[in-house]
Structures are given as C-alpha cells and as structure tokens.
C-alpha positions as CSV (number, residue, x, y, z in Angstrom):
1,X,46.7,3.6,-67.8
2,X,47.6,0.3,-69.1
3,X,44.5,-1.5,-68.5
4,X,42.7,0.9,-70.3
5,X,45.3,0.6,-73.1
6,X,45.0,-2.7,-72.7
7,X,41.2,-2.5,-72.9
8,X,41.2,-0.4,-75.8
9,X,40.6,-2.9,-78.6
10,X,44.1,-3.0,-80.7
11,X,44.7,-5.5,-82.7
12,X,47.2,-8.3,-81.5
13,X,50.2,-7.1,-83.7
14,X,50.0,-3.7,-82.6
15,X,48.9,-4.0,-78.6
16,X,52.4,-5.8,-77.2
17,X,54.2,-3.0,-79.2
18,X,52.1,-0.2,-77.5
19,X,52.3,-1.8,-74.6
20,X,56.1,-1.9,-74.4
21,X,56.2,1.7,-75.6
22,X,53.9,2.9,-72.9
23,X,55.7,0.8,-70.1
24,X,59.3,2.4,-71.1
25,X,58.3,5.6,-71.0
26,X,56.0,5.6,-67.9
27,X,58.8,3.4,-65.4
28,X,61.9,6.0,-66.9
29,X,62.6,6.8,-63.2
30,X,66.2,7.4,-61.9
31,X,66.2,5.8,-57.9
32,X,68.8,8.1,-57.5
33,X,67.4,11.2,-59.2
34,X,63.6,10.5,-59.2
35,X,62.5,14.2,-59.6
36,X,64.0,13.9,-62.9
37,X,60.9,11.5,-63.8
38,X,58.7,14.8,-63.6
39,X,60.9,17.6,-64.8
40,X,62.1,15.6,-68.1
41,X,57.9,15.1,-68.4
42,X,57.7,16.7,-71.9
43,X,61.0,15.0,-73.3
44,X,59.7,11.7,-72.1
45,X,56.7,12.6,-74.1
46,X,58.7,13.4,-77.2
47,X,60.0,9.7,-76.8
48,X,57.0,8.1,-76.5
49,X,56.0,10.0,-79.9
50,X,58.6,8.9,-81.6
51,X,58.3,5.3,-80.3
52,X,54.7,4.9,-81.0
53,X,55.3,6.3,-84.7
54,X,57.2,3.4,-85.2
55,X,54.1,1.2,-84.8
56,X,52.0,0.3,-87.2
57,X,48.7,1.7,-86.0
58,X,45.7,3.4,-88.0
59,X,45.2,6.5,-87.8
60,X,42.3,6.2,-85.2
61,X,43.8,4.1,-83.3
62,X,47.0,6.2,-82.8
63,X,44.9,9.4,-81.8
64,X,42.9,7.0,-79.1
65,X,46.6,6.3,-77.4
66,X,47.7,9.6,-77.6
67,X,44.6,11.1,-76.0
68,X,44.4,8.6,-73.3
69,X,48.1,8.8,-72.3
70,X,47.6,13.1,-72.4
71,X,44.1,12.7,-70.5
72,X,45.5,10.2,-68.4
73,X,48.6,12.3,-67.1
74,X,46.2,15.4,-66.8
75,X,48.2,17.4,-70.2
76,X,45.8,18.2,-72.6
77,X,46.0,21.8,-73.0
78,X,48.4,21.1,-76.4
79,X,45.9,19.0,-77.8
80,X,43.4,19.7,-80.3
81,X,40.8,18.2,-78.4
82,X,38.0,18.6,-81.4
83,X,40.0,15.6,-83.0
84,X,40.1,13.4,-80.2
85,X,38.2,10.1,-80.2
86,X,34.9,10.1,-79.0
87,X,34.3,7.9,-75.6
88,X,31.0,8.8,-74.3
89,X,27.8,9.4,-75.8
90,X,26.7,12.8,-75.7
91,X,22.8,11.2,-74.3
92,X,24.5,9.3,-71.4
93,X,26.4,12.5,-70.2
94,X,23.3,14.3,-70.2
95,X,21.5,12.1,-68.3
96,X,23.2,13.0,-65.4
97,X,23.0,16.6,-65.1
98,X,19.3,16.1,-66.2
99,X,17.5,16.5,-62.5
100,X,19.5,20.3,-63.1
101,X,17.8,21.2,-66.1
102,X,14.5,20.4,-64.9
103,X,15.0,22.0,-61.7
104,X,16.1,25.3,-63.8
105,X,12.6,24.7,-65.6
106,X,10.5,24.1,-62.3
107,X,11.8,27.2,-61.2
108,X,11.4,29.1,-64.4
109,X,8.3,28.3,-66.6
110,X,10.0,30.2,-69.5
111,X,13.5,27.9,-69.9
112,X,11.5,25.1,-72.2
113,X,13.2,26.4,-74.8
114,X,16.8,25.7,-72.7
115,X,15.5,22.2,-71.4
116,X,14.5,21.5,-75.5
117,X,18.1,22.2,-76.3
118,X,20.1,20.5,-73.0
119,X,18.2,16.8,-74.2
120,X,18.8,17.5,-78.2
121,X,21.5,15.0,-77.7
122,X,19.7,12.4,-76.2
123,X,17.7,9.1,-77.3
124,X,14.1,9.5,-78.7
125,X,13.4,7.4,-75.7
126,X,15.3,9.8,-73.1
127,X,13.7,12.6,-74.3
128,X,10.1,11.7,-74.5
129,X,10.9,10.7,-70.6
130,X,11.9,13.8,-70.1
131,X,9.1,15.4,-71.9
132,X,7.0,13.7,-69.6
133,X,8.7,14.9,-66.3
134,X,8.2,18.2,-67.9
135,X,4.7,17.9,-68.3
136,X,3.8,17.1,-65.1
137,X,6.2,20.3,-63.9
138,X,4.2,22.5,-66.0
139,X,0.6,21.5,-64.8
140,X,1.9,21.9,-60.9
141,X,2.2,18.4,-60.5
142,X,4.6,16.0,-58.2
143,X,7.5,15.0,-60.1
144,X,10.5,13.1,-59.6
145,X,13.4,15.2,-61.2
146,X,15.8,12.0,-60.8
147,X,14.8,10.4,-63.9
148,X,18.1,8.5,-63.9
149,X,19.0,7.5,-60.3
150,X,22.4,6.9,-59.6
151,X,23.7,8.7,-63.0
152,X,26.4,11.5,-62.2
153,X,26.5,15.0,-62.8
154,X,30.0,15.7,-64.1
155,X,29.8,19.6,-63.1
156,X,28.6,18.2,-59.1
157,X,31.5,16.3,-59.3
158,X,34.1,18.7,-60.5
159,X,32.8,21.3,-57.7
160,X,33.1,18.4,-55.0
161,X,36.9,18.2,-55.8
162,X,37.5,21.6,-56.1
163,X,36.0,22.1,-52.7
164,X,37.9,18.8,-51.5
165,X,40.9,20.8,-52.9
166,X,40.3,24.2,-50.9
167,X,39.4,22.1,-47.7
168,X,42.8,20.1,-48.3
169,X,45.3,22.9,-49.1
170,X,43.6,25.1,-45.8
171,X,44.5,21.6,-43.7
172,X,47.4,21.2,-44.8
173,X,48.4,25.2,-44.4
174,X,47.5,24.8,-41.0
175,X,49.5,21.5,-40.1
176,X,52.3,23.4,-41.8
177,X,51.8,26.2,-39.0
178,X,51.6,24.1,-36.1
179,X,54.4,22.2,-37.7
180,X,56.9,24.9,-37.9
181,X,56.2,25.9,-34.2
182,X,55.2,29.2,-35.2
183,X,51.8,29.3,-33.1
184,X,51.4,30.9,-29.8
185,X,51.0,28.5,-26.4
186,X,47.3,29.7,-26.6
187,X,46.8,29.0,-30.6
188,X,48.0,24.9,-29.9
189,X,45.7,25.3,-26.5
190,X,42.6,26.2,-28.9
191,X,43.8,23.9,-32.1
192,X,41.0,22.4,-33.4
193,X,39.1,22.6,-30.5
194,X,35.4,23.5,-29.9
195,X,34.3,25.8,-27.2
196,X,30.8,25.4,-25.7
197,X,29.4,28.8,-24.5
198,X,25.9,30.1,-23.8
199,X,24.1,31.0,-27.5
200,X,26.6,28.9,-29.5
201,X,29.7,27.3,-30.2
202,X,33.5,28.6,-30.6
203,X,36.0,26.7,-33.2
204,X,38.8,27.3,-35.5
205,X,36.7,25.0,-37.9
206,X,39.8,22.5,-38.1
207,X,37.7,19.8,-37.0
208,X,34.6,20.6,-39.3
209,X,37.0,20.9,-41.9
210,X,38.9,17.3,-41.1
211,X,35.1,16.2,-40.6
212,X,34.1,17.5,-44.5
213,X,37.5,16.1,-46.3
214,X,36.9,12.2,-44.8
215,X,33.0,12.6,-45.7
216,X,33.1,14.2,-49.2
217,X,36.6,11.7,-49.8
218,X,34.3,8.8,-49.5
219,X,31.7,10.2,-51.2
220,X,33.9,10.8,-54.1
221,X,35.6,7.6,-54.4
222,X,32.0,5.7,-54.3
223,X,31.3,7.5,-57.5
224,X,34.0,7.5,-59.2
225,X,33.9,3.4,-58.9
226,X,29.9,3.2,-58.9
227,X,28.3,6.4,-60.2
228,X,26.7,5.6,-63.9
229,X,27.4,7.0,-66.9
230,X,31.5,7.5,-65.9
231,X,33.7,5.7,-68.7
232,X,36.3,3.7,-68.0
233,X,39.1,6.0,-68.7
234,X,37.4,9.2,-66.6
235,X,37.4,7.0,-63.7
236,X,40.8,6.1,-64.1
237,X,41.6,9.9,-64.1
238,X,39.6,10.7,-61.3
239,X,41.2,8.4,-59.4
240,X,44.6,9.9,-59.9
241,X,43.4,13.5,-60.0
242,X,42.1,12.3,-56.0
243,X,45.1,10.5,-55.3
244,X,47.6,13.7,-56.3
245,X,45.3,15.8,-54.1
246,X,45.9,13.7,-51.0
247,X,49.2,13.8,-52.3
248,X,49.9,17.3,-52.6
249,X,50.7,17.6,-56.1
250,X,47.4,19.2,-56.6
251,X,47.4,22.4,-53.8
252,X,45.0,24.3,-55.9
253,X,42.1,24.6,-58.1
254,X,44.9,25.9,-61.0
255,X,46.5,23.1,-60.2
256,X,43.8,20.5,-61.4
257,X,43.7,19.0,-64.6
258,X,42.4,20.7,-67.5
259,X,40.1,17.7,-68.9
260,X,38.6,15.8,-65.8
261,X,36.0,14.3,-67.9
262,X,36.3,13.0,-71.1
263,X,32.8,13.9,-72.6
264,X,32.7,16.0,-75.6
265,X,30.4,18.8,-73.5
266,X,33.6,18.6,-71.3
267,X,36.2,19.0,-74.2
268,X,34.3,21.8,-75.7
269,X,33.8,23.4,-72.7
270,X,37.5,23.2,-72.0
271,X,38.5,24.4,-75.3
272,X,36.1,27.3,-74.6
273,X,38.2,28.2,-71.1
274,X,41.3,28.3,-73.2
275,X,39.9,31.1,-75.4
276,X,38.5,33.0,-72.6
277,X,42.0,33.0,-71.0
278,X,42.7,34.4,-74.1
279,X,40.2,37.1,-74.1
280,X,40.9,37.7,-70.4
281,X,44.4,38.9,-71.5
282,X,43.5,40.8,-74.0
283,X,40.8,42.2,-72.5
284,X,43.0,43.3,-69.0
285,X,46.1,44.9,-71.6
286,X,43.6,47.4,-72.9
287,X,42.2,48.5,-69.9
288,X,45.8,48.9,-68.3
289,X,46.6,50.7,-71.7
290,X,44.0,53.0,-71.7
291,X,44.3,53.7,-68.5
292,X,47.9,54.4,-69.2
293,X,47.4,56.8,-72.1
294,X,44.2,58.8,-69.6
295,X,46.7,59.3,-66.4
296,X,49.3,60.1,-68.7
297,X,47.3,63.4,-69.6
298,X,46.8,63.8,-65.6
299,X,43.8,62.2,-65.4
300,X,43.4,59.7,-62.5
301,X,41.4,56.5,-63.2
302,X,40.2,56.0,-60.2
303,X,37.3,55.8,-57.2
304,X,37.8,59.8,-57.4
305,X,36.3,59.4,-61.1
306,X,33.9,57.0,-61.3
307,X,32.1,57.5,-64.2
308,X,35.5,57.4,-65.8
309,X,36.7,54.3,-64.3
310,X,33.6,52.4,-65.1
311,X,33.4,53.3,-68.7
312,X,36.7,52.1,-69.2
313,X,36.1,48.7,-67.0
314,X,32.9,48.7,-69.4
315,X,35.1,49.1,-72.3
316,X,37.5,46.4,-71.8
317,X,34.8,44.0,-70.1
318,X,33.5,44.3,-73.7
319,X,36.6,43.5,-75.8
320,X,36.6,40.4,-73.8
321,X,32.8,39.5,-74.6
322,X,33.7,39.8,-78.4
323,X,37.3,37.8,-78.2
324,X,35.2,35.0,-76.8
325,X,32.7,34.5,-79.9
326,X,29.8,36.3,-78.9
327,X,28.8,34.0,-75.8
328,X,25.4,35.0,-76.0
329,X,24.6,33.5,-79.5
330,X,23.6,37.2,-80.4
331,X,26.6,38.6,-82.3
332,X,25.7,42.2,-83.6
333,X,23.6,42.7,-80.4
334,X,27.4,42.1,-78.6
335,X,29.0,44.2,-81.4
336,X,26.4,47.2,-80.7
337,X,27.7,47.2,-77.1
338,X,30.7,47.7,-78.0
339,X,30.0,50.4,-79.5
340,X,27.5,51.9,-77.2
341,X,30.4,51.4,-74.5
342,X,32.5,53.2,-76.5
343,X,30.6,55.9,-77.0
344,X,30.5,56.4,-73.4
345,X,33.7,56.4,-72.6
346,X,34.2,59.0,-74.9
347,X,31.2,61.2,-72.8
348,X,33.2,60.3,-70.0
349,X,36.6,61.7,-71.6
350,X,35.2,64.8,-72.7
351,X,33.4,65.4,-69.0
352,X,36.3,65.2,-67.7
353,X,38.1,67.6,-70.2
354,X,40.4,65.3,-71.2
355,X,42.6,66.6,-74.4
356,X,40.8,65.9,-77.8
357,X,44.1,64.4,-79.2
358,X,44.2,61.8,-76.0
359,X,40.9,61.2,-76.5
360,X,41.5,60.5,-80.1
361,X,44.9,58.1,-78.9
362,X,42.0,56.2,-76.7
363,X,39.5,55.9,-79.5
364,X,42.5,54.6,-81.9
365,X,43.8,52.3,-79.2
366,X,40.3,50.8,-78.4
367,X,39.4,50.5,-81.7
368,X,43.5,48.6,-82.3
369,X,42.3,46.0,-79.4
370,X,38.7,45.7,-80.7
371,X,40.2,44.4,-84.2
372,X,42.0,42.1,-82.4
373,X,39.6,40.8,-80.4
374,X,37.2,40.4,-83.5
375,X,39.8,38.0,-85.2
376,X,40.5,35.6,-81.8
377,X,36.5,36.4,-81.6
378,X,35.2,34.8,-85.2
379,X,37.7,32.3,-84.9
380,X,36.1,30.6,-81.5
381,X,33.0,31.2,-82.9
382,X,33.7,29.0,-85.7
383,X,35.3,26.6,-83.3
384,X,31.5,26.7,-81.3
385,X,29.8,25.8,-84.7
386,X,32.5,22.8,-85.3
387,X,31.6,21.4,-82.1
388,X,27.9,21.8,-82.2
389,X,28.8,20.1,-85.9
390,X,30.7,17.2,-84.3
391,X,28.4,16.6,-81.3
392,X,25.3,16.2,-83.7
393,X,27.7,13.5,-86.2
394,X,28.4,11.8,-83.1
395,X,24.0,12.0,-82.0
396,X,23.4,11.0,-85.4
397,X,25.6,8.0,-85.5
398,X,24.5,6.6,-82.3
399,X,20.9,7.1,-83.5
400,X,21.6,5.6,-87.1
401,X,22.8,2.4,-84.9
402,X,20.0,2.6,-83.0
403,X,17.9,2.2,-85.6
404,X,19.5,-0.4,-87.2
405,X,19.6,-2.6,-83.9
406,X,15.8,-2.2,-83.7
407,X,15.3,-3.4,-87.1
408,X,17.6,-6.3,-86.7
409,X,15.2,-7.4,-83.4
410,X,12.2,-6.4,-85.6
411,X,13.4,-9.1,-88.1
412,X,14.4,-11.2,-85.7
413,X,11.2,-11.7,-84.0
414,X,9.0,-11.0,-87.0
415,X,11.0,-14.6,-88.3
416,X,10.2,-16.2,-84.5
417,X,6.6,-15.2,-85.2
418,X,6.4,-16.9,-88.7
419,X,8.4,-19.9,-87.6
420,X,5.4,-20.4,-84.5
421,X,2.4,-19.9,-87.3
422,X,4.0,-22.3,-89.4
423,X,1.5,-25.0,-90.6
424,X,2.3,-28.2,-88.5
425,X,2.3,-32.0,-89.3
426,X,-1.1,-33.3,-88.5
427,X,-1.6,-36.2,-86.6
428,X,-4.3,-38.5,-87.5
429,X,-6.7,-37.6,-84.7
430,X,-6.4,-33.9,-85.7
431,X,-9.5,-31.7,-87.1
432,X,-8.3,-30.7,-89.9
433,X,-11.6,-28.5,-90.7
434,X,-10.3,-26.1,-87.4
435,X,-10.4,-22.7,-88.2
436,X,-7.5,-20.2,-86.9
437,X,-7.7,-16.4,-86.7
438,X,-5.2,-14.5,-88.8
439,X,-3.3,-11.5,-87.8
440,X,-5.6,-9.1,-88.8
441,X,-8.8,-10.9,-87.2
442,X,-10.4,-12.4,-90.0
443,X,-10.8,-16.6,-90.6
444,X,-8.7,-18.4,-93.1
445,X,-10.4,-21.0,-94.5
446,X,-7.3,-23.3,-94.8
447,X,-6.8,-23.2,-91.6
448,X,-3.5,-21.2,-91.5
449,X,-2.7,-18.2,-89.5
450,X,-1.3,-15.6,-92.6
C-alpha cells in the first residue's frame, strides 16, 4: 500500500504527512493482543479519517487515498464507488476481454450490434482493429481473436481465483479431517491415492486437486506481475487477495473482496451486485409472504400444486427483475411481465378456490412489494445511466488528449520538415539555376521546395 501511496503523485508537503498517517494506522498492532488489529478494523479506520482530514490535501487527491487504502484492504462496499478516482482507461480494460467478444460474435453472426457496443470505449485505432478481425469472421475467414496478446481478461481472472478458492477450502477441509483423526484405517490407506484398475482409474481427487492449486497458483501470480493492462494498485490487491487465500482468511467465494479490480466496468459492475442483493431480498420476503398469506387459507404451496407454486416463484422472480432497473434495457416490456405474472397467479388462486378476500390480501401485498421494488428499481436505473455518463467523460477525455498529443507531433514534425527544406547557404561551386520539386509536385523556379 505505501508504494502505491507513495507512487501516487502528492505533492511534497502533503506525501510525508500521508505517509505517517497511513504507517500509524496500518502497524496499530498489540504483540500481546494482535487479534485486536482486525476486530478494532473500522475504528482504526475512523482514525485514519480523522488524521488524514488534518492534511492539507485537494479534494482529488484525498478521494485517491481513501479509495486506495478501502480497495487496498478489500472494504469498499461503504463507498460510493461512482466518485472514486479513475485508474484505468476504460479502452485498455477492454482490450483484454476482447478475444471474448469476438468469439461471442464468431459464434453468433447476429451479436454485431453487442461487439459495436463492448469496443465503444476504446481508441479509434483499437476499434478499427477490431473491425477488421470482425470482418474477416464474417466472410468465414481465419482470424486471430488475440488481437492483444498477453492483455488480461479481468472476468478469466476473477473465475481462476474463485476456483483457486473452492480447490483450497476442499484441501484444507480434508487436511482438517485427517488432522482430527476422524478417518477410518481404510480412508488414510486410500488418502490421496490413485487406484489403477482395468477401464480406468480410482481417486479421491486429493492429488488432482493439490495438482490444480500449485498449477493455477503460478499461473496466477505470473499475471498478476506480467499480464498487461493490470494497474499498479490492482496488482497490489491481487496479491494480497492470493496471499489471504493461502492464508485462510479467504475460505470462500463470500469471503473475497468486493472490488478485485479497479476498472470502472468493475466498479459499476459491483455497485450493480449491491442492488441485486437488494432486490434478492426483497424479491425472497414476498414470495415467503405470499406464500404465508396462501397456506394460511389452507392452501399448500407446494410440489402438490404446481401451477400454484410456480406462479408465485414467477411473481417474485419478477419483483426482483424490476428492483434491479430493468436489466434488459427494456423497461415497460419488464413492467408488462409483471403484470402478466400477476395475472396468473391470480388464474392460479381462483383454480385452486382460494377465498376471493385472500386473493384480494395477495393482489394488495404483491402490488405493496411491487411499489417498492419500482422505487429501489428507478433509482439503480438512474445509477446505470450515471455510469454509462461517467464512463463516456472518462472515453472522451482520454480521446480529447489523444488528439491533442497527435497535433502536438503533427506540429512538431511539420516544423522538422520546414527546418530540412530551408534554403541553404551556397557554396561557390553550387548551381544555383537547380530546380527542386515542391510538395505538391510542381517546379519552383527559385529553386526552393514551398
């Protein structure tokens, strides 16, 4: 963390003051009482607030340290990660999950349109080289999908460690067994063991699975300090996030951090898991409600009513779609399936003679949880459009600089090209009657390239 504090640019006044700050509240350990360090975590925290208020940083200098020391220690999910500071560009992220997006295409003629939007954020350049790829996809042509070798696909890497995970906690379950001398004579006998026998083999898998962690553990570490297209500070938290695994402070995938990477298509996606955890909730208190309110009137909700059970799985499936923001982009197509869900779970109600005033304490319960999950619904919808909003700010700046580099080499070299067709001194034993072509191809009669 402190070299990429350190790294971050601060000016000299501010960075020793930081520094300290960061140092004091990072090495607060008790020898004695070092559990302490991890269960005072968020009063630490509160210190480090106070102590960094104290310095004189701008305003975007303080949000960069307070991100990084959040992202860093893997405890975002306070953060309103829509302000934090931007550290990779949108274009280089992309270029890594890129070989994905044309392999979705290669495999579906009709996804253009979904390969058109995946490289919106990327370089004219980029995308015409992707355009290109595409081309030769489309005419049945050979094509290398790797456009970009050696840049990483942030959503291959997060699977890799949430397998690395899995493999881990089942290893370390079964040391725990054999550990606690729980296992039978015959269990230790076939521990980890493979068994030859006529049309295969016969294993626990404890070896395959020792096997896979050392293999997908070096593949890991060799791109989190090679692959392209990582910033500084994501490799930092990779790092960790690997090193607490091996540790066992990570058991699980609930366990991992929130924000691996730091990429905005990362933070929004994050953001977006924290409403659907939302929506989840809501979505699972109605259909226990409702299914309250139906068994309540002696009806069972179950595999011995079907229909019934489905509808209102169907129900609350879609009070969930809405709470999220309309996921599919298509808003009153969502809202109309609500409402042809409903409608069927009213069929179902009445099929099963259900009691019109339970019925109507469903449809008024529904329709309670349906309100709700409109509000929590526009709301991440408008949090969508601020990200698509901030994403294209942060494409448009990185073009706009672009641009302006180009023109500063244009004008550079146009100046080199003037200051080689300058007229030179002529030595006596020159022809001074030598004609030279101009830029455009025609003579000048004085001799001089214009």
């Amino acid at each position: 963390m402190m070299d990429i504090v350190s790294a971050m640019g601060l000016r000299a006044a501010v960075k020793g003051p930081v520094s300290e700050a960061i140092t004091a509240w990072r090495d607060q350990i008790d020898p004695d009482n070092p559990n302490a360090h991890l269960t005072s975590e968020s009063n630490r925290r509160a210190r480090l607030a106070t102590a960094l208020s104290g310095v004189q940083l701008s305003e975007a200098d303080r949000a960069r340290v307070e991100f990084v020391v959040d992202y860093l220690r893997g405890k975002t999910r306070e953060a309103n990660l829509l302000a934090s500071p931007v550290f990779v560009d949108p274009g280089e992220e992309a270029r890594g999950r890129i070989p994905r997006v044309l392999d979705v295409f290669r495999g579906n003629p009709n996804a253009a349109r979904f390969v058109t939007e995946e490289i919106a954020v990327m370089t004219v350049a980029d995308q015409a080289k992707v355009r290109e790829v595409g081309k030769k996809i489309a005419h049945g042509e050979p094509a290398d999908l790797d456009i970009w070798p050696g840049y990483t696909d942030r959503y291959e890497i997060r699977e890799k460690l949430t397998d690395y995970v899995a493999d881990t906690f089942e290893l370390r379950a079964e040391a725990d067994y054999l550990a606690e001398g729980a296992m039978t004579a015959e269990e230790r006998d076939r521990f980890g063991v493979v068994y030859t026998r006529p049309g295969g083999h016969l294993t626990d898998e404890v070896h395959e699975r020792i096997a896979r962690l050392a293999e997908n553990n070096d593949d890991l570490r060799a791109t989190i300090s090679s692959g392209q297209g990582l910033a500084a500070i994501e490799r930092g938290q990779l790092s960790e996030t690997l090193y607490d695994i091996d540790a066992g402070r990570i058991r699980d995938r609930e366990d991992l951090p929130e924000l691996l990477f730091a990429d905005e298509r990362s933070k929004a996606d994050a953001e977006a898991g924290r409403i659907s955890a939302t929506a989840s909730v809501l979505s699972s208190a109605a259909r226990e409600a409702v299914t309250q309110v139906i068994e309540g009137a002696d009806v069972p909700v179950d595999h011995r009513h079907d229909q019934l059970r489905y509808a209102v799985t169907s129900i609350s499936d879609s009070i969930y779609t809405v709470a999220c923001g309309s996921r599919s982009g298509d808003l009153p197509a969502d809202r109309k399936n609500y409402m042809d869900r409903r409608d069927q779970l009213a069929q179902a109600l009445a099929e099963e003679k259900v009691h019109p005033d339970v019925q109507k304490d469903v449809r008024v319960l529904i329709d309670g949880r349906a309100r709700q999950a409109g509000e929590i619904g526009r709301a991440a919808a408008e949090r969508t459009d601020q990200w698509t909003a901030k994403i294209e700010r942060v494409v448009a700046a990185r073009d706009d600089q672009l641009a302006q580099r180009q023109a500063a080499n244009a004008g550079q070299a146009a100046s080199a090209a003037r200051a080689c067709t300058t007229r030179p001194e002529r030595s006596n034993g020159q022809e001074h009657s030598r004609a030279r072509t101009t830029s455009r191809g025609r003579t000048s009669s004085t001799g001089i390239s214009r």
